[in-house]
DOMI-313857 format. One record per atom (N, C-alpha, C): x, y, z; residue number from 1. Coordinates in steps of 0.02 Angstrom, whole numbers. Each point is the difference from the previous one (the first is absolute). Example, Ala and Ser with C-alpha at 12.3 -4.5 7.8 and 13.67 -1.06 7.14 Angstrom:
<recs>
+--------+--------+--------+-----+
!      u !      v !      w !   k !
+--------+--------+--------+-----+
!    660 !   -284 !    390 !   1 !
!    -45 !     59 !      0 !   1 !
!     45 !     60 !      0 !   1 !
!    -18 !     53 !    -36 !   2 !
!     42 !     59 !      3 !   2 !
!    -39 !     55 !     37 !   2 !
+--------+--------+--------+-----+
</recs>
This chain:
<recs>
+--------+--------+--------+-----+
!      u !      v !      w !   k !
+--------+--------+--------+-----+
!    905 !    388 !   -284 !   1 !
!    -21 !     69 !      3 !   1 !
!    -69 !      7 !     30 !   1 !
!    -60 !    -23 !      5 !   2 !
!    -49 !    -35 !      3 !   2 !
!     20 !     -2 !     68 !   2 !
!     26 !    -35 !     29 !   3 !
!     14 !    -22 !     53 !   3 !
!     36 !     86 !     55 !   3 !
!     25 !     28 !    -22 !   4 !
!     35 !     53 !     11 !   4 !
!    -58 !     49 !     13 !   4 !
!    -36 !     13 !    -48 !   5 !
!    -50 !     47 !     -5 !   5 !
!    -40 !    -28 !     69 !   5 !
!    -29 !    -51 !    -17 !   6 !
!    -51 !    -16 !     66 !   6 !
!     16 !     25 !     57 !   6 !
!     67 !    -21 !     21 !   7 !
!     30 !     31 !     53 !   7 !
!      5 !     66 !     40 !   7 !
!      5 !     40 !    -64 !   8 !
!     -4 !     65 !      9 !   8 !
!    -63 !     19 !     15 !   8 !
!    -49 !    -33 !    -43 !   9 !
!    -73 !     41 !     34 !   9 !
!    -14 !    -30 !     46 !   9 !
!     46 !    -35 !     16 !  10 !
!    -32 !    -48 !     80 !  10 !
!     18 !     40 !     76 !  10 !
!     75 !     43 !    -44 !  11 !
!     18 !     41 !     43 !  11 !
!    -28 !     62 !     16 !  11 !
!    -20 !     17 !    -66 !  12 !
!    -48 !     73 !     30 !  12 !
!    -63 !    -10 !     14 !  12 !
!     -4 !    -47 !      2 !  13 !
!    -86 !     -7 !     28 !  13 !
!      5 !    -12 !     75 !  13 !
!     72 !    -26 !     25 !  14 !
!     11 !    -23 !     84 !  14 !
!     30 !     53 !     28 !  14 !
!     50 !     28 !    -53 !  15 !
!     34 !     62 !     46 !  15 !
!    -33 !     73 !    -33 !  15 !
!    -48 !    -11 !    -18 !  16 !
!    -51 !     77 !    -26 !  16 !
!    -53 !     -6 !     -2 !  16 !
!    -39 !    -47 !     70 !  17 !
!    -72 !    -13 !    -17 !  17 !
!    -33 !     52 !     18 !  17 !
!     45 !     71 !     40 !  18 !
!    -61 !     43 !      1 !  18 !
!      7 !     50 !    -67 !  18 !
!     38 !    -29 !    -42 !  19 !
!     11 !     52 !    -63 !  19 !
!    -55 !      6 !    -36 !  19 !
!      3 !     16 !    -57 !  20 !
!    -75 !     14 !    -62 !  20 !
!     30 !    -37 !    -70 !  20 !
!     73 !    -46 !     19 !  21 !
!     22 !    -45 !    -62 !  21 !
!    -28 !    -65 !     60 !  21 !
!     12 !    -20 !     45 !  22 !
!    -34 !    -66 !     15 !  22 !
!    -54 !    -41 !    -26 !  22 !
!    -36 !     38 !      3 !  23 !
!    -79 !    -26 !    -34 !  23 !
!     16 !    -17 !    -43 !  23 !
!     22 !     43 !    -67 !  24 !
!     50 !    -20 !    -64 !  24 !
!     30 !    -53 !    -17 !  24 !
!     44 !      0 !     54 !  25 !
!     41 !    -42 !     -3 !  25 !
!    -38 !    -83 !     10 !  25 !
!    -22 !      4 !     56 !  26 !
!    -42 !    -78 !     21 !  26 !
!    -41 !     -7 !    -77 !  26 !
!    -34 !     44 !    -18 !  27 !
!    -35 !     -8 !    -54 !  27 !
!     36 !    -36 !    -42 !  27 !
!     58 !     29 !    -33 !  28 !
!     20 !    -26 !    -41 !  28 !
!     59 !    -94 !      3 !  28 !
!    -12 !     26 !     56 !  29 !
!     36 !    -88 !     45 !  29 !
!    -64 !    -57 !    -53 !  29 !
!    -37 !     33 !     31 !  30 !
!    -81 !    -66 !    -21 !  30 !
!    -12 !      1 !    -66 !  30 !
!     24 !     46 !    -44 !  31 !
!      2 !      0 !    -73 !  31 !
!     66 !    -50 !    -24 !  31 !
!     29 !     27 !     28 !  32 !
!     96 !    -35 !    -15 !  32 !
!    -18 !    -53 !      9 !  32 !
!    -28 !    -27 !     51 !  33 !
!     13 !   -113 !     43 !  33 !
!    -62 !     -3 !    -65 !  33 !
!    -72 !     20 !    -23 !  34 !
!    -36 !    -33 !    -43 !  34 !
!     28 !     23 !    -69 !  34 !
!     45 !     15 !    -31 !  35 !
!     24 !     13 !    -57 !  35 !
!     50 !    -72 !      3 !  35 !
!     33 !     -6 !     64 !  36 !
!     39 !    -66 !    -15 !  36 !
!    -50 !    -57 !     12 !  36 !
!    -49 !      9 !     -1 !  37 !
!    -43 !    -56 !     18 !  37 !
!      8 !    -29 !     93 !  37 !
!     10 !     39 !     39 !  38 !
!     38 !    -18 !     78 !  38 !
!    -70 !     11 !     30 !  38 !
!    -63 !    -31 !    -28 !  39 !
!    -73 !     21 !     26 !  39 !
!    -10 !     12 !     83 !  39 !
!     40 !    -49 !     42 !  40 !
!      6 !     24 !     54 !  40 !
!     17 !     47 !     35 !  40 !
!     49 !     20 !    -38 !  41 !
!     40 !     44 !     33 !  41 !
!    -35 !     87 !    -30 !  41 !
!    -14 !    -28 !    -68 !  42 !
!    -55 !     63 !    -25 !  42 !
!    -38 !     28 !     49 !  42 !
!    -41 !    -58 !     36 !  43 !
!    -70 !     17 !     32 !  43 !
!      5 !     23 !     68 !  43 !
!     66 !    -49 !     29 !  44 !
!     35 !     36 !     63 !  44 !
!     11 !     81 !     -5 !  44 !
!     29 !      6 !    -39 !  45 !
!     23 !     74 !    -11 !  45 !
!    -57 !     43 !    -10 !  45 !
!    -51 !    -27 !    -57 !  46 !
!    -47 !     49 !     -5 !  46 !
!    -47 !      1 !     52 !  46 !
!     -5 !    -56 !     69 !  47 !
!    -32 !      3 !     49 !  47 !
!     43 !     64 !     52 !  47 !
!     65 !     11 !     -4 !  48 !
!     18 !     43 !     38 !  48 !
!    -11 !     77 !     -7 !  48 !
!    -44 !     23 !    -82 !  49 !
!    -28 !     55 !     25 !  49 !
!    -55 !      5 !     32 !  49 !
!    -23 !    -39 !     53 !  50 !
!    -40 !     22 !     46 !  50 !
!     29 !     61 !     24 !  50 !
!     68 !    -16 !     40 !  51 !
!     33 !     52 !     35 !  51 !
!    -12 !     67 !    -25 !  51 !
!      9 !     13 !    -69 !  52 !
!     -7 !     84 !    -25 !  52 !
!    -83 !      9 !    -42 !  52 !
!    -30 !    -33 !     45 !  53 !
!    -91 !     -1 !    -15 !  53 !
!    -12 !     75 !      3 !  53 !
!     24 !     31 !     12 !  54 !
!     -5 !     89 !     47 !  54 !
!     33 !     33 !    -78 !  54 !
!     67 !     -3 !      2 !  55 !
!     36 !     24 !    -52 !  55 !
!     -2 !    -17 !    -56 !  55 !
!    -34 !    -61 !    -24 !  56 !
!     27 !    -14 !    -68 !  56 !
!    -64 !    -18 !    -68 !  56 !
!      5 !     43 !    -36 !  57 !
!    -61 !    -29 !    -55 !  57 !
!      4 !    -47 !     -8 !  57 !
!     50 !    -64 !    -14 !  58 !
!     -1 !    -45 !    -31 !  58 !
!    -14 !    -58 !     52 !  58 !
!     -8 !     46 !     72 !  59 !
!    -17 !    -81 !     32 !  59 !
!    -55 !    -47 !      5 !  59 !
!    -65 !     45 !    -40 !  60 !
!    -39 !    -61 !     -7 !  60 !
!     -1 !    -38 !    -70 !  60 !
!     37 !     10 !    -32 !  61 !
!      6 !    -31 !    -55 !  61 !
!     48 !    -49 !     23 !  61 !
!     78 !     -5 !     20 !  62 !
!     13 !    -31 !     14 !  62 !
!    -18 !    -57 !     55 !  62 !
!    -32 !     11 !     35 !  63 !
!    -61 !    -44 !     39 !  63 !
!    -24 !    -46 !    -42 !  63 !
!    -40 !     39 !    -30 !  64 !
!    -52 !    -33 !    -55 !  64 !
!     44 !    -49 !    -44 !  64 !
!     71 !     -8 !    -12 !  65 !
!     55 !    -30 !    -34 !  65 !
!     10 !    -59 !     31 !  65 !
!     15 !     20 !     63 !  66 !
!      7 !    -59 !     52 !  66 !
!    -45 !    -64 !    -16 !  66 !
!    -72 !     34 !     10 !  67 !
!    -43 !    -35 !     17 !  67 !
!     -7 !    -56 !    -66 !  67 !
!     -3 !     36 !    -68 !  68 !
!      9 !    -17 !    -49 !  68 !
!     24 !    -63 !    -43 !  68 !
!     66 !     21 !     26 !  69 !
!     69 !    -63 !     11 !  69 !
!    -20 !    -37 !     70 !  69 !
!    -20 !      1 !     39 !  70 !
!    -10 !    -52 !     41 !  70 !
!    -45 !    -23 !    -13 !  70 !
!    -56 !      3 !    -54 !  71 !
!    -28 !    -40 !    -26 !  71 !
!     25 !    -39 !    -51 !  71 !
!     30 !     39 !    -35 !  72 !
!     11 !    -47 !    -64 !  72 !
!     42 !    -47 !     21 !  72 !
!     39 !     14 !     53 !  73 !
!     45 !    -57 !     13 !  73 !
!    -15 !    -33 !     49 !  73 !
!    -95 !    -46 !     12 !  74 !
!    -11 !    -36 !     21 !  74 !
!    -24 !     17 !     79 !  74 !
!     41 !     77 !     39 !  75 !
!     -8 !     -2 !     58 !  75 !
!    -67 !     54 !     16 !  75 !
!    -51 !    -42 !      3 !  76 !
!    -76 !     30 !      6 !  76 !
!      0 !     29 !     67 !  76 !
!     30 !    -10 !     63 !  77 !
!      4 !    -20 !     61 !  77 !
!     18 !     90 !      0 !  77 !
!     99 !      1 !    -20 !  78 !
!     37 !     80 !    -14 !  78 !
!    -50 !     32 !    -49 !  78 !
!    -50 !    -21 !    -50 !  79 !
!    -27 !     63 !    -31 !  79 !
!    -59 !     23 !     29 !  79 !
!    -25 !    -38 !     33 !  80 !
!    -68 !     32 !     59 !  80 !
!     36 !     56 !     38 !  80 !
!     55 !    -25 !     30 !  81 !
!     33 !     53 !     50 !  81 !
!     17 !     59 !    -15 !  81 !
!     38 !     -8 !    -75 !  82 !
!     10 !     77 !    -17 !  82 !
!    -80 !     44 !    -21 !  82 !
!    -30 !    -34 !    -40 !  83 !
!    -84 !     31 !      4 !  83 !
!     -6 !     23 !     70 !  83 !
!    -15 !    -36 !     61 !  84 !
!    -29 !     28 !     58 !  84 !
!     55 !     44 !     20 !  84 !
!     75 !     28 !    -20 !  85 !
!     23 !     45 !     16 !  85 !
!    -10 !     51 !    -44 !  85 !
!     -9 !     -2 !    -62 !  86 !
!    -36 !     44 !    -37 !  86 !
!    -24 !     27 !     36 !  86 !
!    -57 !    -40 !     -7 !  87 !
!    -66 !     35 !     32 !  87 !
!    -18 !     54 !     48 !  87 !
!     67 !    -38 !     62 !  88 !
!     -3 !     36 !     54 !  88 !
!     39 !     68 !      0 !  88 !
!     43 !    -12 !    -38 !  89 !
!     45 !     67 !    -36 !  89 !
!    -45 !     66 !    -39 !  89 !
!    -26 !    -32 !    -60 !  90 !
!    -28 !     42 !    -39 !  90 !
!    -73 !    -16 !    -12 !  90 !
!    -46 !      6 !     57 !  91 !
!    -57 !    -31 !     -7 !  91 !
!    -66 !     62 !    -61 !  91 !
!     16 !     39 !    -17 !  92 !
!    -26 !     44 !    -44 !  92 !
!     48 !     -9 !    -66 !  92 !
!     51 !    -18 !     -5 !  93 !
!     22 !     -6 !    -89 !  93 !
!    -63 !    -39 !    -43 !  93 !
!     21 !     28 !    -36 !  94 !
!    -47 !    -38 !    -62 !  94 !
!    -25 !    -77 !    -22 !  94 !
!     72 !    -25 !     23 !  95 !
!      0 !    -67 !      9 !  95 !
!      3 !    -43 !     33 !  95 !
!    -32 !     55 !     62 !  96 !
!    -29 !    -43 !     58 !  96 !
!    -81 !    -71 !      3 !  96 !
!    -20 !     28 !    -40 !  97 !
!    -63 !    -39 !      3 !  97 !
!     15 !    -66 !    -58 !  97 !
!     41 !     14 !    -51 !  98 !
!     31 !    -46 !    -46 !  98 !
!     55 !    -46 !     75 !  98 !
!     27 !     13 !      1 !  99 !
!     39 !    -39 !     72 !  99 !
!    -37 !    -46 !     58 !  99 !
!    -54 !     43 !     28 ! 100 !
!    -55 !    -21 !     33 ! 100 !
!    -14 !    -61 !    -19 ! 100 !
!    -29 !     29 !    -67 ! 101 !
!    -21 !    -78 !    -49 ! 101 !
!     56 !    -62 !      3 ! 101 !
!     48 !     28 !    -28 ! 102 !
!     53 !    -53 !    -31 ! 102 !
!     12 !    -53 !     71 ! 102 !
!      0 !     44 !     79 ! 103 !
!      6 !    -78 !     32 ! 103 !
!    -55 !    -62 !     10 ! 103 !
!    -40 !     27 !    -28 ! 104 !
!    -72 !    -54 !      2 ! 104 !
!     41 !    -52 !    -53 ! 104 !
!      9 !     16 !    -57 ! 105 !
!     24 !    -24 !    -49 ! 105 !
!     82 !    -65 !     24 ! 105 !
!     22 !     46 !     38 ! 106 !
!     67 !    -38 !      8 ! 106 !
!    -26 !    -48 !     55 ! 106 !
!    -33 !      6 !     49 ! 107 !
!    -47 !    -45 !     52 ! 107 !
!    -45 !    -59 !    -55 ! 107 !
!    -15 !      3 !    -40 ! 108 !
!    -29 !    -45 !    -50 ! 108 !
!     49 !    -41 !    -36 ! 108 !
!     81 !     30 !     -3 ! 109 !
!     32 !    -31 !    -37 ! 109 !
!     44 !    -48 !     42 ! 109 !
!     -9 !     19 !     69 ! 110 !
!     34 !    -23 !     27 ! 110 !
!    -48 !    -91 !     32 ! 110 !
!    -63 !      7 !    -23 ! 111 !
!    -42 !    -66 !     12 ! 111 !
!    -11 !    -39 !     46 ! 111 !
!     36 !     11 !     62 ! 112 !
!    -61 !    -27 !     37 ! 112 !
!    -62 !      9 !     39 ! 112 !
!    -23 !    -32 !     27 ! 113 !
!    -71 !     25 !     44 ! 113 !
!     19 !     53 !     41 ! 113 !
!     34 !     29 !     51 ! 114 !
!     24 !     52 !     37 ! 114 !
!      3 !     52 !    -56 ! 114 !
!     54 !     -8 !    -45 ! 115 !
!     13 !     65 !    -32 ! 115 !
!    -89 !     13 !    -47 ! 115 !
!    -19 !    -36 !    -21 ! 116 !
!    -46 !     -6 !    -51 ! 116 !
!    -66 !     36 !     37 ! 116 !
!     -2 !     -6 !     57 ! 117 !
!    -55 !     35 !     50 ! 117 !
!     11 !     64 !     15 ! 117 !
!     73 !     -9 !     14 ! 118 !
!     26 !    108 !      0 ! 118 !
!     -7 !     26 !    -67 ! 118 !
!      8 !    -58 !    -52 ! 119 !
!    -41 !     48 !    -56 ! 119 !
!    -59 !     23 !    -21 ! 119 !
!    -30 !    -37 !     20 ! 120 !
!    -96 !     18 !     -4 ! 120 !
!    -11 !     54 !     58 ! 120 !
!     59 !     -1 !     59 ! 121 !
!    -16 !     66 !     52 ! 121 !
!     35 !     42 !    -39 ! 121 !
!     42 !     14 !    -45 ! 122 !
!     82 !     69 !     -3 ! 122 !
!    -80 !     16 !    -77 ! 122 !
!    -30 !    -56 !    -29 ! 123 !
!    -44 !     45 !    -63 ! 123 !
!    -53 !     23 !     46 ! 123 !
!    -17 !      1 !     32 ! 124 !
!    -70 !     21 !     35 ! 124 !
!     40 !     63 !     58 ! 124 !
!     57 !     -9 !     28 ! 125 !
!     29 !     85 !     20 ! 125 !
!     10 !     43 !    -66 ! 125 !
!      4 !    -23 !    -50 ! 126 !
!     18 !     16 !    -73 ! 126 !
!    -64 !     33 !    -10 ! 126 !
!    -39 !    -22 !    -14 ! 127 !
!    -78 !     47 !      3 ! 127 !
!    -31 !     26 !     29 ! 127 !
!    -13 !      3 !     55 ! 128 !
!      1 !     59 !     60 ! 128 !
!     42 !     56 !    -11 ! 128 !
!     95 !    -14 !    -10 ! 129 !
!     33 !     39 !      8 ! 129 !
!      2 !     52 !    -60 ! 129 !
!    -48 !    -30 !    -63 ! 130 !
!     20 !     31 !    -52 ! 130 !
!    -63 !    -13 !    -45 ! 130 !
!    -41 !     28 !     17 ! 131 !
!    -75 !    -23 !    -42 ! 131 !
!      0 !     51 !    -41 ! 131 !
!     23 !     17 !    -43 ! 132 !
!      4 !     58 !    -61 ! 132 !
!     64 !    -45 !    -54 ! 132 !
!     26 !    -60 !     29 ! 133 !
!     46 !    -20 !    -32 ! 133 !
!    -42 !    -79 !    -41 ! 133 !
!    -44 !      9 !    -39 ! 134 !
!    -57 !    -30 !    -25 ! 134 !
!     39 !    -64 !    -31 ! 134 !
!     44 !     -4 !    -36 ! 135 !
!     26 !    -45 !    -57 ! 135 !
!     35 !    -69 !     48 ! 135 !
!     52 !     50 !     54 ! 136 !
!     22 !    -55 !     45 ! 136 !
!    -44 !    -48 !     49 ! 136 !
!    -54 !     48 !     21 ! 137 !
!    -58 !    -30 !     38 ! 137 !
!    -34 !    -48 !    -13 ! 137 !
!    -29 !      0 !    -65 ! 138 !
!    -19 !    -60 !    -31 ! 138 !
!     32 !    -43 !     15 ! 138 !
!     68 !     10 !    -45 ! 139 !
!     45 !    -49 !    -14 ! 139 !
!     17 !    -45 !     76 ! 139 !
!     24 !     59 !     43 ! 140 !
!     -7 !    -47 !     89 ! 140 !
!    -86 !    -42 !     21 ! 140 !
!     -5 !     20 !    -25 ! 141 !
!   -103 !    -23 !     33 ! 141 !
!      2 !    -84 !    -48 ! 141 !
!     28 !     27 !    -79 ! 142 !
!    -12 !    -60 !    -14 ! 142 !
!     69 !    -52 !     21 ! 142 !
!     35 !     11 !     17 ! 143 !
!     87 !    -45 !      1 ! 143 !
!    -37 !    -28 !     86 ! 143 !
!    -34 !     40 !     40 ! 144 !
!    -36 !    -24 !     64 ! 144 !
!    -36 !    -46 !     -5 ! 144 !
!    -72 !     14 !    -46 ! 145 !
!    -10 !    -63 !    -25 ! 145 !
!     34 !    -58 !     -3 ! 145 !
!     29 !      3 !    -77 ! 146 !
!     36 !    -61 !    -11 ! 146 !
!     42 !    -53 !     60 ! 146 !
!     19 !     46 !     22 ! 147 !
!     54 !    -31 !     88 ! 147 !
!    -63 !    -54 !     22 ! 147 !
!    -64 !     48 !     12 ! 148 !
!    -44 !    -46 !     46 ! 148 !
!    -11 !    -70 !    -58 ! 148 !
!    -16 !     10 !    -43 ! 149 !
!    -18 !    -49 !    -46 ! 149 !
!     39 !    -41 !      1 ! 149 !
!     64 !     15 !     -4 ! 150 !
!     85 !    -38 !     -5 ! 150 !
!      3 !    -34 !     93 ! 150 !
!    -29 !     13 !     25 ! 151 !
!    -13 !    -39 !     90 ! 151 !
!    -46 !    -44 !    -37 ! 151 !
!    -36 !     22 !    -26 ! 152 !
!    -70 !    -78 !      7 ! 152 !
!      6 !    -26 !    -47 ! 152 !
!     72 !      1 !    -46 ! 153 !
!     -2 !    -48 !    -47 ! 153 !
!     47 !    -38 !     21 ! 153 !
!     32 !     23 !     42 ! 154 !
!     83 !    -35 !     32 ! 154 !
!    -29 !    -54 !     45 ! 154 !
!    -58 !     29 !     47 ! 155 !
!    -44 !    -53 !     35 ! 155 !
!    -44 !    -45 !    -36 ! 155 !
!    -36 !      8 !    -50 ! 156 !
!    -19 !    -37 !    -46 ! 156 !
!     50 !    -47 !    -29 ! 156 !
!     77 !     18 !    -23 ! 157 !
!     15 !    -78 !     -2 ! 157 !
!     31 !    -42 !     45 ! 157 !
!     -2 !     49 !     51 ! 158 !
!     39 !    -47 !     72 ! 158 !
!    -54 !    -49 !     -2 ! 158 !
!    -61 !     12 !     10 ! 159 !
!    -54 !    -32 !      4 ! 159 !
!    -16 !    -54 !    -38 ! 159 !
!     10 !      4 !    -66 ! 160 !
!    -16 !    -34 !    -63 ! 160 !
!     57 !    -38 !      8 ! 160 !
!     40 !    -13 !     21 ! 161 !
!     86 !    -25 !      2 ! 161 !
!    -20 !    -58 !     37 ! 161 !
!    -47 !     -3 !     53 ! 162 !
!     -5 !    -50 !     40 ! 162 !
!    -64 !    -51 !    -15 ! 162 !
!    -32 !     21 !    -62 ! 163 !
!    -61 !    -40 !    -17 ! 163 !
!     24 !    -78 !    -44 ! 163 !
!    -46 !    -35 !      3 ! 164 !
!     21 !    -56 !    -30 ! 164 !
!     12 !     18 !    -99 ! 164 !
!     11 !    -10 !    -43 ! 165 !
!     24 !     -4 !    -52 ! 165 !
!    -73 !     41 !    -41 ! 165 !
!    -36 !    -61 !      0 ! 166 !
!    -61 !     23 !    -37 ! 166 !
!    -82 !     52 !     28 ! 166 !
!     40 !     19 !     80 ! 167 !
!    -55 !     22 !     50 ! 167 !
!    -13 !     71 !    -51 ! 167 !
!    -68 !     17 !     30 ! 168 !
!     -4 !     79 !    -64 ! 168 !
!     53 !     27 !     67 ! 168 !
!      0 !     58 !    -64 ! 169 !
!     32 !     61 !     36 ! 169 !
!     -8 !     35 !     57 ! 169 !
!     20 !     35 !     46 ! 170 !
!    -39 !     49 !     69 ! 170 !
!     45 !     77 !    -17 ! 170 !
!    -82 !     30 !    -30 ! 171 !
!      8 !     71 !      3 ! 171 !
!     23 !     29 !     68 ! 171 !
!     54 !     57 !      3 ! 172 !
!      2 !     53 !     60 ! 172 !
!    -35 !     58 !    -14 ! 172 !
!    -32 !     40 !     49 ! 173 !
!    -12 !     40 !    -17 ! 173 !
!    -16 !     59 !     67 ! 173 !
!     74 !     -1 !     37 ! 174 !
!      4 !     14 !     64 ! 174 !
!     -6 !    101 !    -17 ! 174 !
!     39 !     -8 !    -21 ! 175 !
!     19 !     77 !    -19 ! 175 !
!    -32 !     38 !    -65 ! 175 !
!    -76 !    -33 !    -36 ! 176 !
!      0 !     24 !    -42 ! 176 !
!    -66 !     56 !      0 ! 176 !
!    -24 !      7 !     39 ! 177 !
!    -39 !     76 !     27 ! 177 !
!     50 !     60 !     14 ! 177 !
!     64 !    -34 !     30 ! 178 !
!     45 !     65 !     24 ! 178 !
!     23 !     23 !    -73 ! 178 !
!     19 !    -50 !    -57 ! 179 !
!     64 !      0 !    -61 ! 179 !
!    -77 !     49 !    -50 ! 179 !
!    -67 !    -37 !     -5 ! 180 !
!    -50 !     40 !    -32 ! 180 !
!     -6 !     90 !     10 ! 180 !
!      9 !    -23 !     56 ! 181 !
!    -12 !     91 !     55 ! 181 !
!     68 !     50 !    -44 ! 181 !
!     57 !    -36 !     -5 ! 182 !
!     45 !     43 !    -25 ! 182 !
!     -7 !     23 !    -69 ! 182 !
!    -60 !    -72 !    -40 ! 183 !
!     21 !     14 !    -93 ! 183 !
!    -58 !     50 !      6 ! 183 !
!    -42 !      3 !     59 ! 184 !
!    -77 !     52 !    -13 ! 184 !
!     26 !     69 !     11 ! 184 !
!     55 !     11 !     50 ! 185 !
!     24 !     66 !     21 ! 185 !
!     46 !     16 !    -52 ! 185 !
!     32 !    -53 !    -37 ! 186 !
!     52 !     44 !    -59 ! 186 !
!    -52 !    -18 !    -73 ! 186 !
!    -48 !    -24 !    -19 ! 187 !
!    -42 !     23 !    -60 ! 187 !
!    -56 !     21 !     16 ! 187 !
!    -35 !      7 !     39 ! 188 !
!    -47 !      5 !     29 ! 188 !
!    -28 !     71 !      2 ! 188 !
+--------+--------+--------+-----+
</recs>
């Protein structure tokens, strides 16, 4: 039955997409696949109200769903994307600057040096873009920090890795005027 139903809203969403049940309908597609647990197919679906971005209240929420579930289920890569379609969709909702934020966050989780550098840039467009948004700012200024600190400690034991057993230690301390600069601008 389950199976039956899907169908049907699959149909009026293809053969009534200029209707005012489409939107509806897709909506409730992305509710139906994450109620069975079908996370992919959830996020697929709830990525297809882009299309009724114009018509439909629920399409930035369902966005925001997407993005959600493509995190939780590991794919940091699909939940940046639905954020930057957010964004580009509904760049005045409310939970635009919460979104803003969140891909710095998913760029951090995703760990390496490339992504980890677009995060210290996506928190610093983050504060420019939104300097009245005080709590997240910090929080980006200091997670910027840490990144730089997290480079010169990663180089610090590449470094230390190659010393003889009992040699002292070799401090890094490539990045730590830039990683200071960020803890002075978020307590400071």
């Amino acid at each position: 039955k389950m199976v039956e139903l899907d169908t049907r809203r699959n149909d009026i969403v293809k053969n009534f997409s200029g209707s005012e049940v489409a939107p509806e309908a897709q909506f409730q597609i992305g509710i139906l696949y994450e109620s069975q647990t079908r996370f992919t197919e959830s996020a697929d679906a709830f990525m297809q109200m882009e299309k009724f971005a114009k018509k439909s209240k629920d399409a930035p929420t369902a966005i925001a769903n997407a993005s959600s579930i493509r995190e939780t289920t590991g794919d940091n890569p699909g939940a940046i994307a639905a954020l930057e379609n957010f964004l580009k969709l509904f760049p005045t909702d409310e939970r635009a600057p919460t979104a803003m934020f969140q891909i710095g966050v998913l760029l951090e989780k995703m760990g390496d040096d490339k992504s980890l550098k677009k995060a210290i840039t996506q928190y610093d467009a983050f504060a420019a873009k939104h300097p009245t948004q005080y709590a997240l700012k910090v929080q980006g200024w200091s997670r910027a920090g840490d990144i730089l600190r997290g480079f010169d400690l990663k180089d610090q034991d590449a470094k230390n890795a190659k010393l003889a057993k009992d040699a002292p230690m070799k401090k890094v301390y490539t990045n730590r005027k830039k990683a200071s600069d960020y803890y002075i601008k978020a307590w400071g």
